[in-house]
C-alpha atoms as a printed R data frame, in Angstrom:
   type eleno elety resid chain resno      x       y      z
1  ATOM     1    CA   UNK     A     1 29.186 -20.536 -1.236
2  ATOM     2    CA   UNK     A     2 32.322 -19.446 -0.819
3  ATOM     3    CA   UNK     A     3 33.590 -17.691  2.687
4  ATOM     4    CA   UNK     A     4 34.264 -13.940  0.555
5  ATOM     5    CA   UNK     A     5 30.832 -14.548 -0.992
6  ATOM     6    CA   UNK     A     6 29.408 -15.402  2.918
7  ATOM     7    CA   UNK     A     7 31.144 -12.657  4.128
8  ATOM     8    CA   UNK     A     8 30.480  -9.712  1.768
9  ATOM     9    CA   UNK     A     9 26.652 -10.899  1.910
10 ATOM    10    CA   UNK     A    10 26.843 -10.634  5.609
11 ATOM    11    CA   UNK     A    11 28.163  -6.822  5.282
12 ATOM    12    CA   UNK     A    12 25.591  -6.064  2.935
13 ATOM    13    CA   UNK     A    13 22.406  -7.351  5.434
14 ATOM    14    CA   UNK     A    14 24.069  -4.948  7.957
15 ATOM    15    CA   UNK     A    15 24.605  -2.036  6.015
16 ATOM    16    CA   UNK     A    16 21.404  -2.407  4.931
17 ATOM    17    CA   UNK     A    17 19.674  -2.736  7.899
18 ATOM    18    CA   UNK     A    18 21.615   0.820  8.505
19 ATOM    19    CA   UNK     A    19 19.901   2.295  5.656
20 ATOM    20    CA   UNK     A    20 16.461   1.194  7.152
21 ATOM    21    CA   UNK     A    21 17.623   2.903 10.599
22 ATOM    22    CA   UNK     A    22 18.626   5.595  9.077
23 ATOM    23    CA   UNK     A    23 22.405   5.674  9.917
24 ATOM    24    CA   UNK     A    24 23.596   5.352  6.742
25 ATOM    25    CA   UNK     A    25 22.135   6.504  2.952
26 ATOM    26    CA   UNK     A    26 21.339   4.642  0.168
27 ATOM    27    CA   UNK     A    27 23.681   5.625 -1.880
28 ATOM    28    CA   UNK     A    28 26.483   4.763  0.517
29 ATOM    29    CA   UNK     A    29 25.182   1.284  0.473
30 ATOM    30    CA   UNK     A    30 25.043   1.349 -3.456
31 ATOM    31    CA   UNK     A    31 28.606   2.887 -3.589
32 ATOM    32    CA   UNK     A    32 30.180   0.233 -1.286
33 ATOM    33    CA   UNK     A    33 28.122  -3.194 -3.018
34 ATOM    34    CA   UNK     A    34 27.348  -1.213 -7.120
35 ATOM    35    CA   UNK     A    35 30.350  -3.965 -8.201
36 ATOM    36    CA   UNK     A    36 29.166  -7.219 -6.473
37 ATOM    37    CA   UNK     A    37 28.030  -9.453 -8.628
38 ATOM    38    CA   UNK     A    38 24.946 -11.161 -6.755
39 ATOM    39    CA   UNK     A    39 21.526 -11.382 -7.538
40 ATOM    40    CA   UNK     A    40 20.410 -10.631 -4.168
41 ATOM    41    CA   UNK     A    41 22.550  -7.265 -3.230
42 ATOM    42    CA   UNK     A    42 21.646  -6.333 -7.007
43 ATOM    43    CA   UNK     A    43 18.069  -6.662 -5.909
44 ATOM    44    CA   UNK     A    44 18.557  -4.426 -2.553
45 ATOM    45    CA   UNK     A    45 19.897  -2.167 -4.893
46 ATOM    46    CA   UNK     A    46 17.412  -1.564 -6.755
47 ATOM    47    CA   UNK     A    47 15.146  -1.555 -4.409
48 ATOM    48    CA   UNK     A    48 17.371   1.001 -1.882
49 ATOM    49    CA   UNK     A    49 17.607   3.440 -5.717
50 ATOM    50    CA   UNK     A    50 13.632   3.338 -5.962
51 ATOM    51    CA   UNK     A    51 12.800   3.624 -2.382
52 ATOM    52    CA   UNK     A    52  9.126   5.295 -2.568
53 ATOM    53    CA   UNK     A    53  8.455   8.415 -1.303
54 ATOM    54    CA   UNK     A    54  6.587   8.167  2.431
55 ATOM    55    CA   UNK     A    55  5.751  10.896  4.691
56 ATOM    56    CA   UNK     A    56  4.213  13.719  2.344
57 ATOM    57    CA   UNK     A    57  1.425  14.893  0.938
58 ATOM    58    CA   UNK     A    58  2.172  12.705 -2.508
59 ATOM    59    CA   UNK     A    59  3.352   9.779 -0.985
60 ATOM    60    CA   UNK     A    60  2.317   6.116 -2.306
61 ATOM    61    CA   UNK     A    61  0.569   5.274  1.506
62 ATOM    62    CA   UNK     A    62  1.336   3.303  4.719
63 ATOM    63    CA   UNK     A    63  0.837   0.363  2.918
64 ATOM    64    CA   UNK     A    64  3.401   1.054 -0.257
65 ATOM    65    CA   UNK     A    65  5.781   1.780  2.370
66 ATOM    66    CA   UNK     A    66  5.228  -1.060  4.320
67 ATOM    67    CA   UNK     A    67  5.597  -3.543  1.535
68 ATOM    68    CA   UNK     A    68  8.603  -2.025  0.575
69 ATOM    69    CA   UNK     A    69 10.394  -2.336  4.116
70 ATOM    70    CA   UNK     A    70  9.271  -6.148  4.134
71 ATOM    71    CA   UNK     A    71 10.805  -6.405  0.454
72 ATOM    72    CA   UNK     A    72 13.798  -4.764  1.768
73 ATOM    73    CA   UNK     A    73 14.050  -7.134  5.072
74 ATOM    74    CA   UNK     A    74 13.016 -10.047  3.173
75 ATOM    75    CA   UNK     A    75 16.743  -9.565  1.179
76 ATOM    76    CA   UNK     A    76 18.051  -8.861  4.415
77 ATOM    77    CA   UNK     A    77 17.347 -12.084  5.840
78 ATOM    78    CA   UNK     A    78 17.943 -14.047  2.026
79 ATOM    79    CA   UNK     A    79 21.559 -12.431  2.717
80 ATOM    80    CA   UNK     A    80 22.176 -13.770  5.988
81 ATOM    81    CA   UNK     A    81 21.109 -17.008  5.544
């Protein structure tokens, strides 16, 4: 892997990790990495466009939302290593 490829990985986990902290949006982070071509950010991206809705009356549960944040971290940490 190259350094650009280490490097613009690297940004991604921590913009990321601002979308689950809530400092930054998801489309922000899709807007800054939509052009990168690698599997993993692709995957974050995807998963950051279908985030499921938590916190309401309709949501999909504490459970649905938990499995999505360890999908989400589990890229996280695939990018930084």
């Amino acid at each position: 892997m190259t350094d650009a490829v280490v490097e613009i990985r690297r940004r991604a986990a921590e913009r990321a990790k601002e979308v689950l902290a809530g400092t930054s949006s998801a489309r922000a982070f899709c807007d800054e990495f939509g052009d990168v071509d690698d599997r993993a950010i692709a995957e974050l991206i995807d998963l950051l466009e279908h985030e499921p809705p938590h916190g309401g009356l309709f949501d999909g549960g504490e459970e649905a939302w938990r499995n999505y944040q360890d999908s989400v971290r589990d890229i996280i940490d695939a990018l930084e290593s």
